[in-house]
C-alpha positions as a Markdown table, in Angstrom:
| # | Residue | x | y | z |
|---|---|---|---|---|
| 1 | Unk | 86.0 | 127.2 | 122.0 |
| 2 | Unk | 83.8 | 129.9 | 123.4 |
| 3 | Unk | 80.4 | 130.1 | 121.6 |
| 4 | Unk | 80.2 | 133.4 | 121.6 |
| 5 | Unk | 82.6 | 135.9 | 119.2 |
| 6 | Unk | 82.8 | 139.4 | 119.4 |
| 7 | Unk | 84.8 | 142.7 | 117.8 |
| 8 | Unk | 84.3 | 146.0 | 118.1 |
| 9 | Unk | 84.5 | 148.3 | 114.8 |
| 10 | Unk | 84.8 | 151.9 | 114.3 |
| 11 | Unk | 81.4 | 152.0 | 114.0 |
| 12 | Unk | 79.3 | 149.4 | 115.2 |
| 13 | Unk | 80.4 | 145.9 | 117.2 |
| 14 | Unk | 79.3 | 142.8 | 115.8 |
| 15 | Unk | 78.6 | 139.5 | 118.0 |
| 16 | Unk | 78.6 | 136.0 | 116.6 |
| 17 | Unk | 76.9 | 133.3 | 118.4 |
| 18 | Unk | 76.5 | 129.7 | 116.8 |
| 19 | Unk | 76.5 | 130.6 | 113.3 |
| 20 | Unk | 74.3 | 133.4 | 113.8 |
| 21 | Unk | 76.1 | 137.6 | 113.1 |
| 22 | Unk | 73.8 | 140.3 | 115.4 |
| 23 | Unk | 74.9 | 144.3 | 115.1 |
| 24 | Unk | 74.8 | 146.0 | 118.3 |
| 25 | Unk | 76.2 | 149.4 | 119.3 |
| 26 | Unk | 79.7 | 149.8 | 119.5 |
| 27 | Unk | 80.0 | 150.0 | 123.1 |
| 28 | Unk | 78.2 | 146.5 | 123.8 |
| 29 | Unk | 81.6 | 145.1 | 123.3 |
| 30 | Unk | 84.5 | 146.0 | 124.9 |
| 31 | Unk | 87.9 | 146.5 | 123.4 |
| 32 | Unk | 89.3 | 142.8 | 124.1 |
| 33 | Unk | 86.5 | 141.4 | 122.8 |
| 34 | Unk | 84.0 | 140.7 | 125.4 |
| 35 | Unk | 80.5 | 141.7 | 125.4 |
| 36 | Unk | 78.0 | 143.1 | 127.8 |
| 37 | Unk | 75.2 | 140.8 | 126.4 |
| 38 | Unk | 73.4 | 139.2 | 129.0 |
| 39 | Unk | 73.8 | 135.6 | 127.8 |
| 40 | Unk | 69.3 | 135.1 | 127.8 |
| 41 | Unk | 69.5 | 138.2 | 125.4 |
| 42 | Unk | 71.7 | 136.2 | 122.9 |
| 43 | Unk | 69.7 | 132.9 | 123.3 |
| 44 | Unk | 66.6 | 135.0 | 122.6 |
| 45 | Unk | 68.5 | 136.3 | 119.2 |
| 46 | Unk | 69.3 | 132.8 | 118.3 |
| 47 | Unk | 66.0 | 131.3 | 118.9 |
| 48 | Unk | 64.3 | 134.5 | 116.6 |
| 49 | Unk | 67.0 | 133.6 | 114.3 |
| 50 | Unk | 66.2 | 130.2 | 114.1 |
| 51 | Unk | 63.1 | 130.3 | 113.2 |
| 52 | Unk | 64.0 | 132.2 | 110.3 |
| 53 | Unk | 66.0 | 129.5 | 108.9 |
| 54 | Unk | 63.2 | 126.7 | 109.7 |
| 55 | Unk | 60.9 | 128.0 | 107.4 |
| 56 | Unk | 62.6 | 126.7 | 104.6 |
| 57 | Unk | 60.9 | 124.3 | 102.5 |
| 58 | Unk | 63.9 | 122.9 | 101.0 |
| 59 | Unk | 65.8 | 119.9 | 101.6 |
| 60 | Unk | 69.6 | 120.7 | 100.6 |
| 61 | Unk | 70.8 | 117.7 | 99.0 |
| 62 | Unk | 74.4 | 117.2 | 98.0 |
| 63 | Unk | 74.7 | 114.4 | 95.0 |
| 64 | Unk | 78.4 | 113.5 | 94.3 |
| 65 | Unk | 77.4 | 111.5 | 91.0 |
| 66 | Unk | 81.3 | 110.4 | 91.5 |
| 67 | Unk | 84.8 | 111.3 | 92.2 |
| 68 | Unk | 86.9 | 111.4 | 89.0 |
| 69 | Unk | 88.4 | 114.4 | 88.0 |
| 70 | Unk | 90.5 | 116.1 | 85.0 |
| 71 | Unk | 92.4 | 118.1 | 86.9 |
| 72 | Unk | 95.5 | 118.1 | 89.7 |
| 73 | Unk | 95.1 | 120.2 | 92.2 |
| 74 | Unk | 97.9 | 119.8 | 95.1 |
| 75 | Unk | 96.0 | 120.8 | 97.8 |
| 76 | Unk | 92.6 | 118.9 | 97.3 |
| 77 | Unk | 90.7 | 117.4 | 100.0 |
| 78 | Unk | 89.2 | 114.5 | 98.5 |
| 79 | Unk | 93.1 | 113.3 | 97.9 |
| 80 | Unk | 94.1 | 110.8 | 100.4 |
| 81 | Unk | 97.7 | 110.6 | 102.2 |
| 82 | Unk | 98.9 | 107.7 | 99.2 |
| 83 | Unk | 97.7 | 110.2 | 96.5 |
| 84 | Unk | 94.5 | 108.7 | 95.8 |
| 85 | Unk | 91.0 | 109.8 | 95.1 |
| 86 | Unk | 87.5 | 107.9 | 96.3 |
| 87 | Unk | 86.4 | 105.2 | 95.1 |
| 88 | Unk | 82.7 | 105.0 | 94.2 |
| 89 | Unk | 81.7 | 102.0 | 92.8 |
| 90 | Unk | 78.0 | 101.8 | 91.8 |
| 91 | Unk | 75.9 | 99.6 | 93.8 |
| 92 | Unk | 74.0 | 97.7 | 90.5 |
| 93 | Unk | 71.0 | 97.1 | 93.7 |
| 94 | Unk | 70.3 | 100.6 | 94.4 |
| 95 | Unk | 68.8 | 102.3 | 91.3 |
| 96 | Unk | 68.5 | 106.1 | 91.4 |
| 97 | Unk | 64.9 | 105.9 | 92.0 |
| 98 | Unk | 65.4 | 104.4 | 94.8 |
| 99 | Unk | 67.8 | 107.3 | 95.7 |
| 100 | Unk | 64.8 | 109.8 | 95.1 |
| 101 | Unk | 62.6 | 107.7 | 97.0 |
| 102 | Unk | 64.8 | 108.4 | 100.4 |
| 103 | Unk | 65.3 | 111.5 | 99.7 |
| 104 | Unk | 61.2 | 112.4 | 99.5 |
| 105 | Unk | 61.1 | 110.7 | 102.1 |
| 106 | Unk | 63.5 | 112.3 | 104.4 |
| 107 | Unk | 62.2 | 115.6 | 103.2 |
| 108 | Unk | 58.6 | 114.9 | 104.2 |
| 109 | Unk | 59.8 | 113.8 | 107.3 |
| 110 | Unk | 62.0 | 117.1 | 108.3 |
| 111 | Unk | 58.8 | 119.1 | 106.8 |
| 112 | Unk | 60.0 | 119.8 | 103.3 |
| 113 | Unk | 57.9 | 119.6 | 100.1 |
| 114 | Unk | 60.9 | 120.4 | 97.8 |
| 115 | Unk | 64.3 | 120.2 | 97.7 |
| 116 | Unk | 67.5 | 122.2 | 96.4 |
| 117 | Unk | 70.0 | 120.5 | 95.0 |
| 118 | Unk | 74.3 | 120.5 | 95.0 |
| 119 | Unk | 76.3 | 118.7 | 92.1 |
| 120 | Unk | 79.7 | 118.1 | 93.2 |
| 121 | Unk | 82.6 | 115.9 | 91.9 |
| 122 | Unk | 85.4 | 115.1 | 91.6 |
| 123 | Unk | 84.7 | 117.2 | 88.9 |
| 124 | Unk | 80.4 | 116.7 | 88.0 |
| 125 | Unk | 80.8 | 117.6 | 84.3 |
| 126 | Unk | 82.1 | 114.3 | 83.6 |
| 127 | Unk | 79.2 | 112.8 | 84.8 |
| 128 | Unk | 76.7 | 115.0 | 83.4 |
| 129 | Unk | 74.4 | 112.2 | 81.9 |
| 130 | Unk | 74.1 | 110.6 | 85.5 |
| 131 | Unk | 73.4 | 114.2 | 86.9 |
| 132 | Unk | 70.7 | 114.3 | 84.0 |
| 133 | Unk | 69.1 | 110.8 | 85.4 |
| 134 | Unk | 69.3 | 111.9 | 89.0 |
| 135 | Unk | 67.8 | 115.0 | 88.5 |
| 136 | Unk | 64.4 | 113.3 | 86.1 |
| 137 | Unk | 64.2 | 111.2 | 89.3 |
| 138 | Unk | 63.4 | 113.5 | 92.0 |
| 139 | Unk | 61.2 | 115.3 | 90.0 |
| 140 | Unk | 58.7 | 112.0 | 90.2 |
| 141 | Unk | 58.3 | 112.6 | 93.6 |
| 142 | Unk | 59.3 | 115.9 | 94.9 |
| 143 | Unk | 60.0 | 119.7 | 92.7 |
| 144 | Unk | 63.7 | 120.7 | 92.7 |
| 145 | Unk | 63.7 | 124.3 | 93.3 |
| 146 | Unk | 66.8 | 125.2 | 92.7 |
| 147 | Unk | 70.3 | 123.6 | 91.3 |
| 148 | Unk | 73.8 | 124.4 | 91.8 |
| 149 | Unk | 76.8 | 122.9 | 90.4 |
| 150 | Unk | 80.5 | 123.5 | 91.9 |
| 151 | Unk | 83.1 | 122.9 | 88.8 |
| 152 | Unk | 86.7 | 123.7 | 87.9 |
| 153 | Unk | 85.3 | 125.1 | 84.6 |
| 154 | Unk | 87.3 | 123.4 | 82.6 |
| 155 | Unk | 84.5 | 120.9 | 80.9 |
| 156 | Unk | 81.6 | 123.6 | 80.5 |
| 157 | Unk | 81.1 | 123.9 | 76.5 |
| 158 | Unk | 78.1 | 124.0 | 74.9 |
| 159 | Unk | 76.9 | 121.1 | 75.2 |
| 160 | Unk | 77.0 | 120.9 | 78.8 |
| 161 | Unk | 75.6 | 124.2 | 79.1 |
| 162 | Unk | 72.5 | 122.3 | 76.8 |
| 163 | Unk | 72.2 | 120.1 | 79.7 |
| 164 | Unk | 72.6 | 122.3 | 82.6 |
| 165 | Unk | 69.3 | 124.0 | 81.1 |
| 166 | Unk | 67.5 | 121.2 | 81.0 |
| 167 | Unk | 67.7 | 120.9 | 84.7 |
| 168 | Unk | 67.5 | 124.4 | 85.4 |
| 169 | Unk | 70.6 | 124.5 | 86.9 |
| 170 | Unk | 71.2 | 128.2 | 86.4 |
| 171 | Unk | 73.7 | 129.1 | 89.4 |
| 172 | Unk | 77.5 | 127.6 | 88.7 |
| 173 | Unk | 80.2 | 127.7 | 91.4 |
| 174 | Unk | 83.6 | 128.3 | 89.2 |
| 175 | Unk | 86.8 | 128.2 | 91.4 |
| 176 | Unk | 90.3 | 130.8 | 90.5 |
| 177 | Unk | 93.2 | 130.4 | 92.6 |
| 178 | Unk | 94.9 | 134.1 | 92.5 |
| 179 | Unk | 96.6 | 135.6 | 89.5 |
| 180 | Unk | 97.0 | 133.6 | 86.6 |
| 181 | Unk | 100.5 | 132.4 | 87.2 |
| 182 | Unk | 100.0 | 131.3 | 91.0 |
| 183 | Unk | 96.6 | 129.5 | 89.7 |
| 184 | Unk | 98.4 | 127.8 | 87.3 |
| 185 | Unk | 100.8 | 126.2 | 89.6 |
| 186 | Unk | 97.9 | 125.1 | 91.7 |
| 187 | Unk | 95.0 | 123.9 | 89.2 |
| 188 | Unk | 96.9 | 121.9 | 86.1 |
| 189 | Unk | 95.5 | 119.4 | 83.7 |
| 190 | Unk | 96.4 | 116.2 | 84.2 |
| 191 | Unk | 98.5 | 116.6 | 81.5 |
| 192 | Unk | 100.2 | 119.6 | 83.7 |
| 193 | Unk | 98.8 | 122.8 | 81.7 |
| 194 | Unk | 97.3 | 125.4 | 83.3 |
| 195 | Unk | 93.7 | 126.1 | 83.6 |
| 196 | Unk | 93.4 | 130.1 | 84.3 |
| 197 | Unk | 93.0 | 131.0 | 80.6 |
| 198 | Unk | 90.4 | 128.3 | 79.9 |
| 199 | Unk | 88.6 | 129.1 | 83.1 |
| 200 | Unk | 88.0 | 132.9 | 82.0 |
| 201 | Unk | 86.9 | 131.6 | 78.9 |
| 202 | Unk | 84.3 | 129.4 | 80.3 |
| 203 | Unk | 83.3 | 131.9 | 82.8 |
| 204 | Unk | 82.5 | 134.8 | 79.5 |
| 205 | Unk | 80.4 | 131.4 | 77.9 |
| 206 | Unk | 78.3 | 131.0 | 81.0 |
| 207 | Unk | 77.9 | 135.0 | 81.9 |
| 208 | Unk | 76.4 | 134.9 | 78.3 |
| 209 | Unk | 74.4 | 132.2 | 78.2 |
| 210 | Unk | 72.7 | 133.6 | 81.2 |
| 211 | Unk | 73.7 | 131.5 | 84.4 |
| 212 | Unk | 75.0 | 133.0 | 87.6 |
| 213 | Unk | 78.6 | 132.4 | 88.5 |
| 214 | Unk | 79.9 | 132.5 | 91.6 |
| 215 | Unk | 84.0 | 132.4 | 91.7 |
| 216 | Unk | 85.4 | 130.9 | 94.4 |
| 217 | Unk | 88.8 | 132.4 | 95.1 |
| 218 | Unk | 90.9 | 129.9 | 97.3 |
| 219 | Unk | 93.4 | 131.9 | 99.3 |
| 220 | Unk | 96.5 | 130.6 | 100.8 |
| 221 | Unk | 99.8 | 132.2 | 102.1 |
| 222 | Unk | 100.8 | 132.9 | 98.2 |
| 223 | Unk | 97.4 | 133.2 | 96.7 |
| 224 | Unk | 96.6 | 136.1 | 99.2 |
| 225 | Unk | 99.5 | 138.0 | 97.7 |
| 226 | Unk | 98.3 | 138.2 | 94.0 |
| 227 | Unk | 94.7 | 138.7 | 94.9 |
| 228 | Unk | 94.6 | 142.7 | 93.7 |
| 229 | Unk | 96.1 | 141.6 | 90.2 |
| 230 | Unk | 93.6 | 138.7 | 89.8 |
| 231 | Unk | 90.7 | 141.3 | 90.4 |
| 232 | Unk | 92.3 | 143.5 | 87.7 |
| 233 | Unk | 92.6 | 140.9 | 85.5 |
| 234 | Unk | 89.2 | 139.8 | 86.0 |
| 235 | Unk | 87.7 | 143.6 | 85.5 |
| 236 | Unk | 89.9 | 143.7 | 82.4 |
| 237 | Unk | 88.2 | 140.5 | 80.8 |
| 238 | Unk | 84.9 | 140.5 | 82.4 |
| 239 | Unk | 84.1 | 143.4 | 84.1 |
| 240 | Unk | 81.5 | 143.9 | 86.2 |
| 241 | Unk | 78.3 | 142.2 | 85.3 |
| 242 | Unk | 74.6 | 142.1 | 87.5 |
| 243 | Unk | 75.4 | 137.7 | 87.7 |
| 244 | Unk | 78.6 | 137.3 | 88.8 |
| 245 | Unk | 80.0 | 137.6 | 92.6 |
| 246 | Unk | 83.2 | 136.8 | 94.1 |
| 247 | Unk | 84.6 | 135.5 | 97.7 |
| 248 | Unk | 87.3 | 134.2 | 99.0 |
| 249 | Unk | 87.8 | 131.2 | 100.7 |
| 250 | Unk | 90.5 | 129.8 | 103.2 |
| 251 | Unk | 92.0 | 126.4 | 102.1 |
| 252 | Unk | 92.2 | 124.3 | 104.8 |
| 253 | Unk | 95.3 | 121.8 | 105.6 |
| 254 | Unk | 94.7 | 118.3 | 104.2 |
| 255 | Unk | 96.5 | 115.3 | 103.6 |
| 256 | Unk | 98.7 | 116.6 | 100.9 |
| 257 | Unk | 98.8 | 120.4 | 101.7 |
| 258 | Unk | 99.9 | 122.4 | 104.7 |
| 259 | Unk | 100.4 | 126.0 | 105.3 |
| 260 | Unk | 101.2 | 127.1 | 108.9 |
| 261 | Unk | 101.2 | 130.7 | 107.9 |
| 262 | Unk | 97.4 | 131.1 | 107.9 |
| 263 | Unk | 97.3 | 130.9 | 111.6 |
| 264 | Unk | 98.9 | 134.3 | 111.6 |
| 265 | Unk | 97.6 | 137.9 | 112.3 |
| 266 | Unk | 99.2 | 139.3 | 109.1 |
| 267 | Unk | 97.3 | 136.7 | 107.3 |
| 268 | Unk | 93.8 | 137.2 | 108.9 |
| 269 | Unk | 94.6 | 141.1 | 108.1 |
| 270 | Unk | 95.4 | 140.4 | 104.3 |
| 271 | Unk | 92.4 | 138.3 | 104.2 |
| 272 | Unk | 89.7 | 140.8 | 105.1 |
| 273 | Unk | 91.9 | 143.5 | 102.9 |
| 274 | Unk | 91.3 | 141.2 | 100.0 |
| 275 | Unk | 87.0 | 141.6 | 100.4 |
| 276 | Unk | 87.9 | 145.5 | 100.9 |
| 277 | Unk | 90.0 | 145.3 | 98.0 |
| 278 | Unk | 87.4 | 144.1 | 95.8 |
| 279 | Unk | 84.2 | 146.0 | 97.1 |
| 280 | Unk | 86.3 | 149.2 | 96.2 |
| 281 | Unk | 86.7 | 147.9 | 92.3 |
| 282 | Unk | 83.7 | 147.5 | 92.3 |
| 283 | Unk | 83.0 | 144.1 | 92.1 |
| 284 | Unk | 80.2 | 142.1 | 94.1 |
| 285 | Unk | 80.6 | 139.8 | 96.6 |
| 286 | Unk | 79.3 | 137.6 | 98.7 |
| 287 | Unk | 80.0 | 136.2 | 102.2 |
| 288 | Unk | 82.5 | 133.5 | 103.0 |
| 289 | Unk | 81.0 | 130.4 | 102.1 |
| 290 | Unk | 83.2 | 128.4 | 104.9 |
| 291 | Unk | 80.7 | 128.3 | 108.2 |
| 292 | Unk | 81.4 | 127.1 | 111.4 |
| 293 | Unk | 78.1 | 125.7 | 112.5 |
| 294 | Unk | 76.9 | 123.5 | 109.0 |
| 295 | Unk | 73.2 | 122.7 | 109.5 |
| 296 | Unk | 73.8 | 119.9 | 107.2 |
| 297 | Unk | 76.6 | 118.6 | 108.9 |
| 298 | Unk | 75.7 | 119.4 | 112.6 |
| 299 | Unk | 76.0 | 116.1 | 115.1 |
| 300 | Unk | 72.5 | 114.0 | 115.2 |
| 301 | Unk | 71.5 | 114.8 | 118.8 |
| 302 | Unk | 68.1 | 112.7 | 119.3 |
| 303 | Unk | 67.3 | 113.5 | 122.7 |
| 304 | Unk | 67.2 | 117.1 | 121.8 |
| 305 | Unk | 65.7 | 116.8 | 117.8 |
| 306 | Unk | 68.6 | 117.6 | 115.9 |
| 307 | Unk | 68.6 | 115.7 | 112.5 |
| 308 | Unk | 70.8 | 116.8 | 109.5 |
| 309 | Unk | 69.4 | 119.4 | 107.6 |
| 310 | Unk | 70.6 | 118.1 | 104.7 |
| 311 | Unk | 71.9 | 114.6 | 103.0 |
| 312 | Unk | 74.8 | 114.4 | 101.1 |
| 313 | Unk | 74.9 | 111.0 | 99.3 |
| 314 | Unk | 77.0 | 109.3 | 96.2 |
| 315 | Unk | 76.0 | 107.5 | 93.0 |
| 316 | Unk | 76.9 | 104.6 | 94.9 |
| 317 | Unk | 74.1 | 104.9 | 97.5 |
| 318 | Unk | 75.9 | 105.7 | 100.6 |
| 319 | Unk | 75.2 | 108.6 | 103.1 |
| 320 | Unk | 77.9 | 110.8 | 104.1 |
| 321 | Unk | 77.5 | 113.7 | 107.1 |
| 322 | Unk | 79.9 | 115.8 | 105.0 |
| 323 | Unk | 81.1 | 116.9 | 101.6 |
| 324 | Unk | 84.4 | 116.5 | 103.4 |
| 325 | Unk | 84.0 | 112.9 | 104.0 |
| 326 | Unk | 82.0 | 112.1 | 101.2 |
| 327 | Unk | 83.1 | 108.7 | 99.3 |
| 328 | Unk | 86.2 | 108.2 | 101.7 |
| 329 | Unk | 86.3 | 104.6 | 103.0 |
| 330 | Unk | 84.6 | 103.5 | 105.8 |
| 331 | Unk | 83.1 | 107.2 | 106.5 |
| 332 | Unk | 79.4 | 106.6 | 105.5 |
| 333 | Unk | 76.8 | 107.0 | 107.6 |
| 334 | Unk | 74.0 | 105.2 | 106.3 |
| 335 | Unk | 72.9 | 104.0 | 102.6 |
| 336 | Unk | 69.7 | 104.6 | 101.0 |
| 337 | Unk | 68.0 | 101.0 | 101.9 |
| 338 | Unk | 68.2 | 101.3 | 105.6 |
| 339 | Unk | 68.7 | 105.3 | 106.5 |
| 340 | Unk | 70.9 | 106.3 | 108.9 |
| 341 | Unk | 73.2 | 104.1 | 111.1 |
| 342 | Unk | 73.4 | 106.1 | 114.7 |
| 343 | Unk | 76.1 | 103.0 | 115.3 |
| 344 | Unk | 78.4 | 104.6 | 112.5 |
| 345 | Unk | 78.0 | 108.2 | 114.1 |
| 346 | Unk | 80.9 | 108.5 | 116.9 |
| 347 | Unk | 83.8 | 106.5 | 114.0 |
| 348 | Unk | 82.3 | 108.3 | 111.2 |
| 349 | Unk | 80.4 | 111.7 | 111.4 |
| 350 | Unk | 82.6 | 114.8 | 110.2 |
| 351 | Unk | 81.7 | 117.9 | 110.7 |
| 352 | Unk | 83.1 | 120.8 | 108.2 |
| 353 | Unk | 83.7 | 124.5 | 109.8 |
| 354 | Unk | 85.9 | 125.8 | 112.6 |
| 355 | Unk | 84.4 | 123.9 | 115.2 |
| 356 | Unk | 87.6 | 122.3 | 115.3 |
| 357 | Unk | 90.0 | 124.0 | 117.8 |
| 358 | Unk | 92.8 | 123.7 | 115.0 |
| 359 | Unk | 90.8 | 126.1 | 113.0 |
| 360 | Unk | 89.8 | 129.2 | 114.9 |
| 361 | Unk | 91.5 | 131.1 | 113.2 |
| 362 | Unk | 89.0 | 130.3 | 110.7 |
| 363 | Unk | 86.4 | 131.7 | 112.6 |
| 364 | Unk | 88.5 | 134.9 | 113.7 |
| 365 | Unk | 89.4 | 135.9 | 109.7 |
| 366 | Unk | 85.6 | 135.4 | 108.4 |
| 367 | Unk | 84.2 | 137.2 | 111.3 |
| 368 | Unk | 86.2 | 139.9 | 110.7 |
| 369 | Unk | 85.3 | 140.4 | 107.5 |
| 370 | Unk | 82.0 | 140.8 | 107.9 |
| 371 | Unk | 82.1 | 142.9 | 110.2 |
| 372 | Unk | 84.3 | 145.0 | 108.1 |
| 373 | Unk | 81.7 | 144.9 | 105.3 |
| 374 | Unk | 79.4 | 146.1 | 107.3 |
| 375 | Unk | 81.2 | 148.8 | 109.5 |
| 376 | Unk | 83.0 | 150.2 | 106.3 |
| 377 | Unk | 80.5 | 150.0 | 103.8 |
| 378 | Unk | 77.3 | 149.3 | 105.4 |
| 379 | Unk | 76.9 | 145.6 | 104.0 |
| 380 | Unk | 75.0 | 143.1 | 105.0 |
| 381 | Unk | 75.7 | 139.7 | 103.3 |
């Protein structure tokens, strides 16, 4: 794959480099996509870019308290090719504090003084206790500035919402999978009932209890076709309030999903029409969350400095490079007790994004949209 991307708009061109978007004028890039960029003029933008992003004091920390979840979603990617979900079974040796004592660690090391944390599952809610625990330890050693949660929505009730205060965990990713009737044939209880209704509910409880919810909109070849009567829907039972934003997010193939369609043209084009779509009802929306170049995830490179940016780790004690290869067998990198195993790297370290050749596409549809954004409506995500 080339590292650099370009397209030219009607207005402006946009140029993509290694993770990084630059606007330039329209005629800097030619109609085929090339760009008259001198190549030290883009490694000067990246290196004025990067430090940007390495004056964060943060260490991103993904905590998968474990993998269980209450609902069946056909494509998920945690879902092996028998069926079956991780297995994460609780090292009774490594105690949470010790968990919070790597992670300080680590983060003074990389030049953090605080961290931001990710709850992910399986589904988190049903582990909120543990998340409770997890939380009270790295506060002895380090301030969480800032929690997030990603969760079907199903589980948030009061109760949980009790919790989720007490750890400040204020910003809640909630995930819809097009119009009510396509979601429901994606996202059903285990018990095979649909989840959209419940979802909007749960979404209206947070809104009002004062957390910010993202919604994740998964889009594949039949999603993308319902996505206008979702926003509608959406407007209709929740308008258009200051905390909520939308995007839209390509599923990727996994062991028990495929969809050869997305590779197409039409599909890229419906996919930036479904951002257009919903900037002109008025809704707000943030950038695709899918990246090709994951600082968390990037490849250790010693001889040139590159650690991750981030640790994503399991109840059980276990580093992972990836939430895509979090609690799968033999894909940790590392545990708690002795850091990071450079020997595991080359069998084990997965890296998430379109860095993978099969998945350019990838790369092609969310550049495109933000250049749309910002050549149609002046947007900058």
């Amino acid at each position: 794959m080339g590292e650099v991307w370009a397209k030219r708009g009607n207005r402006i061109s946009l140029v993509e480099h290694k993770g990084n978007y630059f606007i330039v004028p329209r005629l800097l890039v030619t109609a085929n996509g090339g760009t008259c960029l001198r190549p030290w003029v883009l490694d000067r933008l990246l290196s004025m870019s990067q430090l940007k992003k390495d004056s964060d004091d943060a260490l991103s920390v993904t905590y998968h308290p474990g993998f269980a979840c209450n609902l069946t979603c056909s494509y998920c990617y945690q879902v092996d090719s028998s069926g079956l979900r991780p297995q994460n079974k609780r090292d009774k040796a490594i105690t949470t504090e010790q968990m919070a004592r790597f992670l300080a660690g680590y983060a003074r090391d990389m030049g953090k003084s605080e961290f931001s944390v990710t709850y992910l599952g399986g589904e988190p809610l049903l582990y909120i206790k543990d998340i409770l625990d997890f939380h009270r330890c790295l506060t002895k050693f380090m301030p969480v500035n800032g929690s997030f949660l990603v969760t079907n929505g199903v589980l948030v009730n009061e109760e949980n919402i009790k919790y989720l205060k007490i750890i400040d965990c204020y910003t809640i990713q909630i995930t819809i999978d097009g119009a009510e009737d396509v979601h429901n044939m994606y996202r059903k209880t285990k018990s095979g009932w649909g989840s959209y209704r419940k979802i909007i509910d749960s979404i209206l409880l947070l809104l009002q209890e004062g957390f910010y919810v993202s919604i994740r909109v998964n889009v594949t070849s039949v999603s993308i076709n319902s996505i206008e009567s979702l926003l509608d829907d959406l407007y209709i039972n929740i308008g258009h309030p200051n905390n909520m934003s939308i995007y839209f997010a390509l599923i990727d193939n996994t062991n028990m999903y495929h969809d050869s369609i997305k590779e197409s043209n039409e599909y890229i084009d419906k996919y930036v029409n479904a951002y257009r779509v919903a900037v002109k009802k008025g809704f707000k929306i943030s950038r695709p969350g899918h990246s090709g170049y994951c600082s968390t995830c990037r490849t250790p490179r010693s001889e040139l400095g590159y650690q991750p940016e981030g640790v994503v780790l399991t109840s059980s004690g276990k580093l992972y490079s990836c939430w895509d290869s979090a609690g799968q067998q033999s894909m940790e990198v590392g545990n708690v007790i002795d850091g990071y195993n450079p020997a595991a790297y080359e069998k084990s370290w997965v890296q998430c994004g379109y860095l993978d050749c099969n998945k350019l596409s990838q790369r092609e549809a969310i550049n495109s949209v933000i250049l749309m954004l910002k050549d149609e409506f002046n947007m900058i995500l």
